[in-house]
C-alpha positions in Angstrom: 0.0 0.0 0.0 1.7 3.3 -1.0 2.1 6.2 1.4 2.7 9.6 1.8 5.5 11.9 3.2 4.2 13.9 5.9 7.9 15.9 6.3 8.7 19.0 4.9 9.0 19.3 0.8 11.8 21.8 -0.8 10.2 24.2 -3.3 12.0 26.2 -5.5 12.9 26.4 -9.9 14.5 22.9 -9.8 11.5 21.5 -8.5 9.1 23.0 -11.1 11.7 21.8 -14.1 11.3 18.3 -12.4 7.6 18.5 -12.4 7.6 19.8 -15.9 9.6 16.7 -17.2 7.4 14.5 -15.0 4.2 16.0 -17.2 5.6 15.4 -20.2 5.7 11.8 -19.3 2.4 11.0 -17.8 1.0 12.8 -21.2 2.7 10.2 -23.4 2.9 6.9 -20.8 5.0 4.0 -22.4 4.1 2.1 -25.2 5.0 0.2 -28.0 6.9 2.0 -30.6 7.1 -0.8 -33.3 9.5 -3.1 -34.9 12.3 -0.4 -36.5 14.2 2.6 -34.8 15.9 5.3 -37.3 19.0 6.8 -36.3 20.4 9.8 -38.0 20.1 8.2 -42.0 20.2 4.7 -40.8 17.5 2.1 -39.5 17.5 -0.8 -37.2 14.8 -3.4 -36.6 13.9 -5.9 -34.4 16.3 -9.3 -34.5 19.2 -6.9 -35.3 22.4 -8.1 -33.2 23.4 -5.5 -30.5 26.8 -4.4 -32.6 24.8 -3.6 -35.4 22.4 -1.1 -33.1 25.5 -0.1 -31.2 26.9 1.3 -35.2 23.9 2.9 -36.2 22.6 4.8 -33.0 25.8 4.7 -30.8 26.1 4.0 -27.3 22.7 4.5 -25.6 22.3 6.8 -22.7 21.9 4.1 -20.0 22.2 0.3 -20.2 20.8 -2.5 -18.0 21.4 -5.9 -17.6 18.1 -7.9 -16.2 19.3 -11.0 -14.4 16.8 -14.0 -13.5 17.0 -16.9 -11.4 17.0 -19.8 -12.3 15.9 -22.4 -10.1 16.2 -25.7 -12.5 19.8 -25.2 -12.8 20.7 -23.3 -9.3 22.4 -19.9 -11.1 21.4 -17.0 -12.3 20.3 -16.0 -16.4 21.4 -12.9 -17.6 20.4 -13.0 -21.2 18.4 -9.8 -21.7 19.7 -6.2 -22.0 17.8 -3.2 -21.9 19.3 -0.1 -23.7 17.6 3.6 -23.0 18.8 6.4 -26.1 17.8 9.9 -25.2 17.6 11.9 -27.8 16.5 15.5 -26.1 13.5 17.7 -25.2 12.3 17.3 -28.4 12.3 13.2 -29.4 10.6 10.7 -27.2 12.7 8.4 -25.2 13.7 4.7 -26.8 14.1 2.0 -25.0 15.4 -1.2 -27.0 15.0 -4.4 -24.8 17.5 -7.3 -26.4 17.1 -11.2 -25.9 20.5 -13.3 -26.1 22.5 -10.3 -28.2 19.4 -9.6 -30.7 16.8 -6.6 -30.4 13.6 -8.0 -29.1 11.5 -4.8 -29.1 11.5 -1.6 -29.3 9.3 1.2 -26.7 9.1 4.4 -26.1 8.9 6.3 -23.0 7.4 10.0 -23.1 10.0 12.3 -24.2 13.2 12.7 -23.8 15.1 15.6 -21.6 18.5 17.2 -21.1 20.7 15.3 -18.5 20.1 16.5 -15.0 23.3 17.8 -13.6 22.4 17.2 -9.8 20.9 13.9 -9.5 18.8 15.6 -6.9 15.0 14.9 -6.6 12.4 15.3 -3.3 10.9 12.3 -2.3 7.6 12.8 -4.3 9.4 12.8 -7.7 9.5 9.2 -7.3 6.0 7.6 -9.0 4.6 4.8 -10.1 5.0 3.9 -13.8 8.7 5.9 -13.7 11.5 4.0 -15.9 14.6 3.2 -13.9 16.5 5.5 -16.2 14.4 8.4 -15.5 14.4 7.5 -11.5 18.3 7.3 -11.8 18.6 10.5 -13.9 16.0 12.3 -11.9 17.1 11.0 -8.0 20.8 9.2 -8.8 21.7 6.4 -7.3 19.8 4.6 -4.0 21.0 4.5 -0.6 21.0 0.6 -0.9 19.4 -1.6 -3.8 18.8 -5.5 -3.6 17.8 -7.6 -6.2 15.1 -10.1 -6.6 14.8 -10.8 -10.5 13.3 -14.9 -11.2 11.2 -16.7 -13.2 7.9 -17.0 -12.8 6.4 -20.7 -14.5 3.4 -21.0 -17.0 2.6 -17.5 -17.0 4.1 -15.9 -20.2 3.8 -12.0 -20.5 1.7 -10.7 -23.5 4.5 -10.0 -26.7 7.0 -11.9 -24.4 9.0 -15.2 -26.3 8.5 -17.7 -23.5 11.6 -19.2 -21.5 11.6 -23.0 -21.6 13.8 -24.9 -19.0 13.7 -28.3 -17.5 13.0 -31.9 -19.0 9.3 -31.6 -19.6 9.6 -27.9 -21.3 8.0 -25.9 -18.8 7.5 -23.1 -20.1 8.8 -19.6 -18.0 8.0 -15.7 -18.3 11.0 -13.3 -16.7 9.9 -11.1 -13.7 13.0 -9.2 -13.2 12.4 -7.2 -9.6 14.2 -5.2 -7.4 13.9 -3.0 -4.2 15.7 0.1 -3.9 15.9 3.0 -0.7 16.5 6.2 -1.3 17.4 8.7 1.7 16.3 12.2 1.7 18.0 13.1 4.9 16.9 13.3 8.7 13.8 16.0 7.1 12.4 13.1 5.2 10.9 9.6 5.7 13.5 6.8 3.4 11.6 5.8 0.4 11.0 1.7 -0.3 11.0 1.9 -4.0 9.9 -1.6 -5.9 10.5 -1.9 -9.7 9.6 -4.9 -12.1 11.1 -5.0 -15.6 12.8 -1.6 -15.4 9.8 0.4 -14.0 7.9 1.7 -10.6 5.4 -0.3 -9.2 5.4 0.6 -5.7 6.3 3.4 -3.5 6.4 3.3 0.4 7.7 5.5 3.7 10.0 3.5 5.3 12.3 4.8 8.4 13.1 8.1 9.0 16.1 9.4 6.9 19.6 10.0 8.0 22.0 12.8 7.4 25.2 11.8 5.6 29.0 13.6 5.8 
């Protein structure tokens, strides 16, 4: 159940840019932005291998690496890569999931924005629905982050190729989740943020924060 912060808020410019860039994503949530990217004069599409991407758009603004446990063989699966290009103010955000080297799909995610120099946010930046990239770019890195990505059997996701382990063929849909805290100081209750497949789905007070050196 998601609560509130009941401590004091910062007001100010910086807050108003956030909340401006914050807009211009709930106005345009995510979706599905089809089976080719174009980049400058050249296109990719979905099944291109990662170098090929890598040639024609560059290096991408933030990568992430979804890792999965596996319990039929005891280890963990690390065979999907999610790539985030931001291309400015003016283009939406991309966000190319790959699937053992080669472009699965391709979504967008509102539009883009100019890098925040900061990293600073106030606690109620942080919403359901955010992409990790945005959450890093807008709040930087958590005070601690633990990770609890697995596969979840006979329930494959809607446009998702199915994992199939084990003798029988069972087959597997990836649920890659994780738990991060953020610390706002001793003002502010810590934040208990939950993400699943690179977004928000939760939000909760935790503990009062701390004050760091």
């Amino acid at each position: 159940m998601k609560t509130s912060v009941t401590l004091p808020m910062i007001a100010g410019s910086a807050v108003l840019a956030r909340v401006a860039v914050l807009l211009a994503w709930v106005v345009i949530p995510p979706v599905m932005a089809g089976d080719s990217l174009r980049c400058g004069s050249r296109i990719v599409s979905t099944e291109s291998i990662a170098p090929a991407v890598l040639a024609a758009c560059g290096e991408p603004a933030y990568r992430d690496v979804w890792r999965y446990y596996d319990e039929s063989y005891a280890r963990y699966v690390g065979d999907t890569e999610v790539w985030t290009y931001n291309f400015g103010p003016n283009q939406l955000l991309r966000i190319l999931r790959f699937r053992n080297g080669k472009l699965n799909t391709i979504e967008t995610d509102g539009y883009g924005f100019r890098a925040q120099p900061d990293g600073r946010c106030d606690p109620t930046d942080i919403i359901d629905g955010l992409s990790k990239y945005r959450l890093l770019s807008y709040c930087g890195e958590p005070a601690a982050k633990r990770e609890i990505g697995y596969l979840i059997a006979d329930r494959p996701r809607d446009g998702e190729p199915p994992y199939s382990y084990g003798p029988r063929g069972r087959v597997f849909s990836p649920s890659y989740r994780e738990e991060w805290t953020y610390n706002f100081g001793s003002r502010y209750l810590l934040r208990r943020v939950m993400l699943e497949n690179g977004r928000v789905t939760d939000v909760q007070d935790g503990d009062r924060g701390y004050d760091t050196p």
